[in-house]
HTML snippet that shows the backbone in 3Dmol.js (N, CA, C, O; Angstrom):
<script src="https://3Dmol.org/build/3Dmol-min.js"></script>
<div id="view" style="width:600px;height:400px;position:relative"></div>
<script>
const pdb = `
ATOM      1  N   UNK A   1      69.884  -4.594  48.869  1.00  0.00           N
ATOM      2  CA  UNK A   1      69.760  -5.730  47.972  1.00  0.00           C
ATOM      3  C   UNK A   1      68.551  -6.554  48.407  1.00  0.00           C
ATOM      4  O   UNK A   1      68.417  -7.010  49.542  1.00  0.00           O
ATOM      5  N   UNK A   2      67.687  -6.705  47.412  1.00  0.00           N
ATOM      6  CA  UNK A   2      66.863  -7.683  47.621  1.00  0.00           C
ATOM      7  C   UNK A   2      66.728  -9.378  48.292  1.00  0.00           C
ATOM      8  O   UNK A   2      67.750  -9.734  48.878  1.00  0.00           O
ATOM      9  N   UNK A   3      65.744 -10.267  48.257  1.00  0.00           N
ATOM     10  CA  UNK A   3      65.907 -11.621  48.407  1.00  0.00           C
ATOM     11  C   UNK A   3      66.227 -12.442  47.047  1.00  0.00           C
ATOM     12  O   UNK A   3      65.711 -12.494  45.931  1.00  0.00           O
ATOM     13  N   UNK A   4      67.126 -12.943  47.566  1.00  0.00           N
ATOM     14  CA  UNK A   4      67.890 -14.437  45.956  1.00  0.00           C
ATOM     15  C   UNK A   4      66.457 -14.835  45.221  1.00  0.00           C
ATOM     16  O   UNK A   4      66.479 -15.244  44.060  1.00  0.00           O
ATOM     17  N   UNK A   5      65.469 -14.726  45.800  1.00  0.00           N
ATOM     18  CA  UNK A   5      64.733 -15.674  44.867  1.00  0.00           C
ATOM     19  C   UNK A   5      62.936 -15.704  45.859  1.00  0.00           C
ATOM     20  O   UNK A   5      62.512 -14.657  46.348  1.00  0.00           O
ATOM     21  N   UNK A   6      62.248 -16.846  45.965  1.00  0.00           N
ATOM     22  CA  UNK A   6      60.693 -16.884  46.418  1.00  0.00           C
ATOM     23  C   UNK A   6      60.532 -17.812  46.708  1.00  0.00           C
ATOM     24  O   UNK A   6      61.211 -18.691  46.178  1.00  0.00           O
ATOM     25  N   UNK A   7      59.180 -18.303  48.089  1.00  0.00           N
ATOM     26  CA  UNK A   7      58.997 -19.165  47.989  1.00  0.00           C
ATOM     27  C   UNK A   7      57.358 -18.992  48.468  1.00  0.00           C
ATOM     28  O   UNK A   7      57.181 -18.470  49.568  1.00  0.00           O
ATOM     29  N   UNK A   8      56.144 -19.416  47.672  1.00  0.00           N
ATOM     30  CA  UNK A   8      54.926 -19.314  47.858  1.00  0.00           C
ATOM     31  C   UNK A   8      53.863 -20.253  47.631  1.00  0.00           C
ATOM     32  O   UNK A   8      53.475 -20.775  46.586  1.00  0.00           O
ATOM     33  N   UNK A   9      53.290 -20.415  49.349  1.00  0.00           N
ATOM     34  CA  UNK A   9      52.950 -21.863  49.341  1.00  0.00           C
ATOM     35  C   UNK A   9      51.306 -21.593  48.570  1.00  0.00           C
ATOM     36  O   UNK A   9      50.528 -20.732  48.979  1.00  0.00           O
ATOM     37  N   UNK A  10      50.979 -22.639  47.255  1.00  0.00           N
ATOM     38  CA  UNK A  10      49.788 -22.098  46.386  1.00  0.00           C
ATOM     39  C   UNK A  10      48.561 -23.122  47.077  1.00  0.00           C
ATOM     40  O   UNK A  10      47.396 -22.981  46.707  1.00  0.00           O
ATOM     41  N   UNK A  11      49.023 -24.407  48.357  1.00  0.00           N
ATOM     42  CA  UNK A  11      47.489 -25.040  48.411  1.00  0.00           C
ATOM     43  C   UNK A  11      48.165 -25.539  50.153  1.00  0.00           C
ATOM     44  O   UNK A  11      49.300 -25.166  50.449  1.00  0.00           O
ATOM     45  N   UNK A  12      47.683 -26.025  50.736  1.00  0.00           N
ATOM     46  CA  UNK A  12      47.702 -26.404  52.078  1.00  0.00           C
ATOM     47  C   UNK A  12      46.309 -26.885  52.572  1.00  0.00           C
ATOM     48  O   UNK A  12      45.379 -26.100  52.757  1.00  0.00           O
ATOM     49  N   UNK A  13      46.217 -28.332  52.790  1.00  0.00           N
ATOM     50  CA  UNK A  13      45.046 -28.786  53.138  1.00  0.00           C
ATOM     51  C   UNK A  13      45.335 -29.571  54.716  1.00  0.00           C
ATOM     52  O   UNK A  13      46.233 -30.410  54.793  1.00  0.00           O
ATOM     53  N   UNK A  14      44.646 -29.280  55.714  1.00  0.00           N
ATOM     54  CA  UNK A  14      45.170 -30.154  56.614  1.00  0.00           C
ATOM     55  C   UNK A  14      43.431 -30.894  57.242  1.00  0.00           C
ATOM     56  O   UNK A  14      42.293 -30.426  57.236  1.00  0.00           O
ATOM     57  N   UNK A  15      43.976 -32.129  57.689  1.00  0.00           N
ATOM     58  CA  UNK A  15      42.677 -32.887  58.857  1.00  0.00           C
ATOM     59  C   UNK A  15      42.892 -32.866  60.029  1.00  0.00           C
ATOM     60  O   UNK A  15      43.554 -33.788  60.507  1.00  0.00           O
ATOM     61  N   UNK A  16      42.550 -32.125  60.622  1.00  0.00           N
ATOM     62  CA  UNK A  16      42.979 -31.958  62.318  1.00  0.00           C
ATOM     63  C   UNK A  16      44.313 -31.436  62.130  1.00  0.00           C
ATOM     64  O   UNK A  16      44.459 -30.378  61.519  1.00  0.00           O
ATOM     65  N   UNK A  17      45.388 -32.128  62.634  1.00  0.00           N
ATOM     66  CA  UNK A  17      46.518 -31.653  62.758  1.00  0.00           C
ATOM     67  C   UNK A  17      47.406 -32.575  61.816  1.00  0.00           C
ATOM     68  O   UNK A  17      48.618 -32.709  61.989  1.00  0.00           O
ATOM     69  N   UNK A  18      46.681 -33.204  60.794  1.00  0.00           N
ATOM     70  CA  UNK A  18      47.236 -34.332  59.673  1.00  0.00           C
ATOM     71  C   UNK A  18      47.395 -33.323  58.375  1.00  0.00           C
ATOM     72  O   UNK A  18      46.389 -32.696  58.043  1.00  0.00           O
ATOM     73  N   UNK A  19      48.978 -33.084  57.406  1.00  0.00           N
ATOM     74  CA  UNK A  19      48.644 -32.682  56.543  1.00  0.00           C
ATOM     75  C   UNK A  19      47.699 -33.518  54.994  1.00  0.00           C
ATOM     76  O   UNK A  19      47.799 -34.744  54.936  1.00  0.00           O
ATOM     77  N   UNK A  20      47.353 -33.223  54.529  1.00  0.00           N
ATOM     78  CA  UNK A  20      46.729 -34.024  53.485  1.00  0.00           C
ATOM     79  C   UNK A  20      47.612 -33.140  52.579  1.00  0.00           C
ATOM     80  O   UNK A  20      48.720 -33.656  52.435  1.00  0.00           O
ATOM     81  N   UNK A  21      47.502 -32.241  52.076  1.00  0.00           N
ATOM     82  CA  UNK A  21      48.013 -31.684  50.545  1.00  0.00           C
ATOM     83  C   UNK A  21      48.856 -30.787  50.841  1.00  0.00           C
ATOM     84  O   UNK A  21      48.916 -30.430  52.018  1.00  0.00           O
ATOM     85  N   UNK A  22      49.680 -30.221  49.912  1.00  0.00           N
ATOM     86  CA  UNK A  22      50.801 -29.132  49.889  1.00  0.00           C
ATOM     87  C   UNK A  22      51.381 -28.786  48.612  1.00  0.00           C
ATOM     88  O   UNK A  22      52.141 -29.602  48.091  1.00  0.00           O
ATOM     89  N   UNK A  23      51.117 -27.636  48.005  1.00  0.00           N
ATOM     90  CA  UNK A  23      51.932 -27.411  47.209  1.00  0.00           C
ATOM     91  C   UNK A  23      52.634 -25.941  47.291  1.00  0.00           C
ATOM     92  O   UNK A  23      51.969 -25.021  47.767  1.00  0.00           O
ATOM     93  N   UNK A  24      54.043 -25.686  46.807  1.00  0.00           N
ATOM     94  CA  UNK A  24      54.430 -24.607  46.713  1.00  0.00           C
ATOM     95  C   UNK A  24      55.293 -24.301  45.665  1.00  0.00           C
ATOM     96  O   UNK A  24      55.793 -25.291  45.131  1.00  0.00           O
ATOM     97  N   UNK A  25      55.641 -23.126  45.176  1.00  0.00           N
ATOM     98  CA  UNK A  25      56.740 -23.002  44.146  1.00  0.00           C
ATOM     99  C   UNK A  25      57.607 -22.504  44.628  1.00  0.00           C
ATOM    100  O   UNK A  25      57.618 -21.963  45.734  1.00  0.00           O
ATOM    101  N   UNK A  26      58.534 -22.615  43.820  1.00  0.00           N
ATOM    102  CA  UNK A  26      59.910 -21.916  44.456  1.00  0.00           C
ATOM    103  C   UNK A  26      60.701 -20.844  43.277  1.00  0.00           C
ATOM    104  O   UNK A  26      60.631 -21.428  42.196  1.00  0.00           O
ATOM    105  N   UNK A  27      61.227 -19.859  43.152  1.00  0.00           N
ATOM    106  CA  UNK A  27      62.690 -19.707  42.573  1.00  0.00           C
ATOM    107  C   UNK A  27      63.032 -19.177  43.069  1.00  0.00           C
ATOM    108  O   UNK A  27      62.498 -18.585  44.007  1.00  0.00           O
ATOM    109  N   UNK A  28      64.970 -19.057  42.403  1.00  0.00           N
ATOM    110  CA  UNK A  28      66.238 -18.615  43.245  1.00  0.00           C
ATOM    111  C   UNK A  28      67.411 -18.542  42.386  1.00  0.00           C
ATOM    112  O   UNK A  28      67.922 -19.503  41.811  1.00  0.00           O
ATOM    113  N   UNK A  29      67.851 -17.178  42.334  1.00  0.00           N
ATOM    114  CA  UNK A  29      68.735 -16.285  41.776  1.00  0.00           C
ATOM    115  C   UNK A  29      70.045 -16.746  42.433  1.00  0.00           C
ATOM    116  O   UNK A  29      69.951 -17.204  43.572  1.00  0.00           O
ATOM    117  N   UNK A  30      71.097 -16.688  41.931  1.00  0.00           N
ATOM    118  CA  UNK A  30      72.559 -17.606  42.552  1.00  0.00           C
ATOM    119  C   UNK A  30      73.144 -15.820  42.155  1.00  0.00           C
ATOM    120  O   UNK A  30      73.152 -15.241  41.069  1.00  0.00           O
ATOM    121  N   UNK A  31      73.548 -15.376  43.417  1.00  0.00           N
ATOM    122  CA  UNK A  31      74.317 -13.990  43.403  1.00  0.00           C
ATOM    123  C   UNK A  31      73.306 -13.028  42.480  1.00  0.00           C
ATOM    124  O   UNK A  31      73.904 -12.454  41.570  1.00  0.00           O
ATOM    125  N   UNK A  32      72.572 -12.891  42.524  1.00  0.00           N
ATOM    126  CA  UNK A  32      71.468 -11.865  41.774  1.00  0.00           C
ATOM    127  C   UNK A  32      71.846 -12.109  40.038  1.00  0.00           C
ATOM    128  O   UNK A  32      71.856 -11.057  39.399  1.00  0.00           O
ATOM    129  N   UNK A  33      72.069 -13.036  39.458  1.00  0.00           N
ATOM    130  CA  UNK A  33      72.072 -13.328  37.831  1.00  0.00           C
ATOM    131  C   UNK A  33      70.710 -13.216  37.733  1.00  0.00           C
ATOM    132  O   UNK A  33      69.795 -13.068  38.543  1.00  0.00           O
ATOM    133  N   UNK A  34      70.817 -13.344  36.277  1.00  0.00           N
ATOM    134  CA  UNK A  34      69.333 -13.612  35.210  1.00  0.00           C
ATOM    135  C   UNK A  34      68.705 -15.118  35.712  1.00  0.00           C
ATOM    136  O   UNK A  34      67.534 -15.385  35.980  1.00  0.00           O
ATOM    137  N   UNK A  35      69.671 -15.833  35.736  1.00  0.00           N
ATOM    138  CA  UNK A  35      69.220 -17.417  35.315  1.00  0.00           C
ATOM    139  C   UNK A  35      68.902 -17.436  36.598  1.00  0.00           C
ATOM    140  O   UNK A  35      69.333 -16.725  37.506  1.00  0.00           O
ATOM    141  N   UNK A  36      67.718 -18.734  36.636  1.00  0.00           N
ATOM    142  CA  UNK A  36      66.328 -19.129  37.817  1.00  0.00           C
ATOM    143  C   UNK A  36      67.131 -20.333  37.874  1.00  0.00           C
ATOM    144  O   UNK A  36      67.955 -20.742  37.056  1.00  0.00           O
ATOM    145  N   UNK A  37      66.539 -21.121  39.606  1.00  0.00           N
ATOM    146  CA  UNK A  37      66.140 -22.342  39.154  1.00  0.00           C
ATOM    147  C   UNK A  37      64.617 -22.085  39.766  1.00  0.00           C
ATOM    148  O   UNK A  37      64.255 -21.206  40.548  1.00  0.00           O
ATOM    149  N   UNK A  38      63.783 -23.240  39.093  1.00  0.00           N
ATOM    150  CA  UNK A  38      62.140 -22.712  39.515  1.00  0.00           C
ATOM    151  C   UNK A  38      61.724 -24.140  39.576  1.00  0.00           C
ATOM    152  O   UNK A  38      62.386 -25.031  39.044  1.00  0.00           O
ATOM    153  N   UNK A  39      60.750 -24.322  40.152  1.00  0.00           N
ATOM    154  CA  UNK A  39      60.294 -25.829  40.636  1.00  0.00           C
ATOM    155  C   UNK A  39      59.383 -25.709  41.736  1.00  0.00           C
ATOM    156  O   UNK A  39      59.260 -24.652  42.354  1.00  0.00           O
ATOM    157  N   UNK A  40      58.638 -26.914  42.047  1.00  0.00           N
ATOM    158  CA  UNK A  40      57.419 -26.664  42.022  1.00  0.00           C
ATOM    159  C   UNK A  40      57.238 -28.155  43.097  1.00  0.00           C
ATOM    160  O   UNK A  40      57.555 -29.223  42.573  1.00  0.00           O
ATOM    161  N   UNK A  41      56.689 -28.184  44.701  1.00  0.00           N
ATOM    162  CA  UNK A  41      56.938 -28.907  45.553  1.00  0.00           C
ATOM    163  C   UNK A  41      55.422 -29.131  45.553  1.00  0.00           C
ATOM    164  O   UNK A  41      54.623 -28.196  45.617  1.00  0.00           O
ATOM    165  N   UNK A  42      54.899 -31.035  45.442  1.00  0.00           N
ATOM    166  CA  UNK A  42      53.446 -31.302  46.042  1.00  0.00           C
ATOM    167  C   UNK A  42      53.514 -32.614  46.617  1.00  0.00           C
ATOM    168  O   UNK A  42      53.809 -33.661  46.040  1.00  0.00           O
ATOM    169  N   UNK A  43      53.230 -32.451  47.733  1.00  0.00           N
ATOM    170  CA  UNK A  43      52.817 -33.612  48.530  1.00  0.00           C
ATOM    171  C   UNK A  43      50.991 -33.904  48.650  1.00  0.00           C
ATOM    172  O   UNK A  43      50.092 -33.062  48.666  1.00  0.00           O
ATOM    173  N   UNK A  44      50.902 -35.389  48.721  1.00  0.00           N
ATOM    174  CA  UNK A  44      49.192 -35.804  48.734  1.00  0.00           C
ATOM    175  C   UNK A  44      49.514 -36.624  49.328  1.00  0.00           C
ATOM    176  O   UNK A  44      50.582 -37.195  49.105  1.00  0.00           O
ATOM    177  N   UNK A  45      48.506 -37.045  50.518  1.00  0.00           N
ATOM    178  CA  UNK A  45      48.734 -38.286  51.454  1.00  0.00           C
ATOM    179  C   UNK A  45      47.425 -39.125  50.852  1.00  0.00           C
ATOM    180  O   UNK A  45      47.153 -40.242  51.292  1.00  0.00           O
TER     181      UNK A  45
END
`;
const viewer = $3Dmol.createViewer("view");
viewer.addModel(pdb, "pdb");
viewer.setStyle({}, {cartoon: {color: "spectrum"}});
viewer.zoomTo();
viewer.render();
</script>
């Protein structure tokens, strides 16, 4: 059996050891169904 679902980070900016940016998406299968949830994580300092 596969993984429930993904998670893939699309930007990562850092200053020294400071993050500045982040984004990633996500989805995730509840017991291997059809239905997603999908969403979409960004932080900016």
């Amino acid at each position: 059996m596969g993984w429930p679902g993904r998670f893939q980070v699309e930007e990562i900016q850092l200053a020294g050891t400071s993050l500045q940016r982040f984004t990633a998406s996500f989805e995730q299968h509840c017991e291997g169904g059809p239905a997603a949830l999908r969403g979409c994580v960004h932080y900016e300092q």
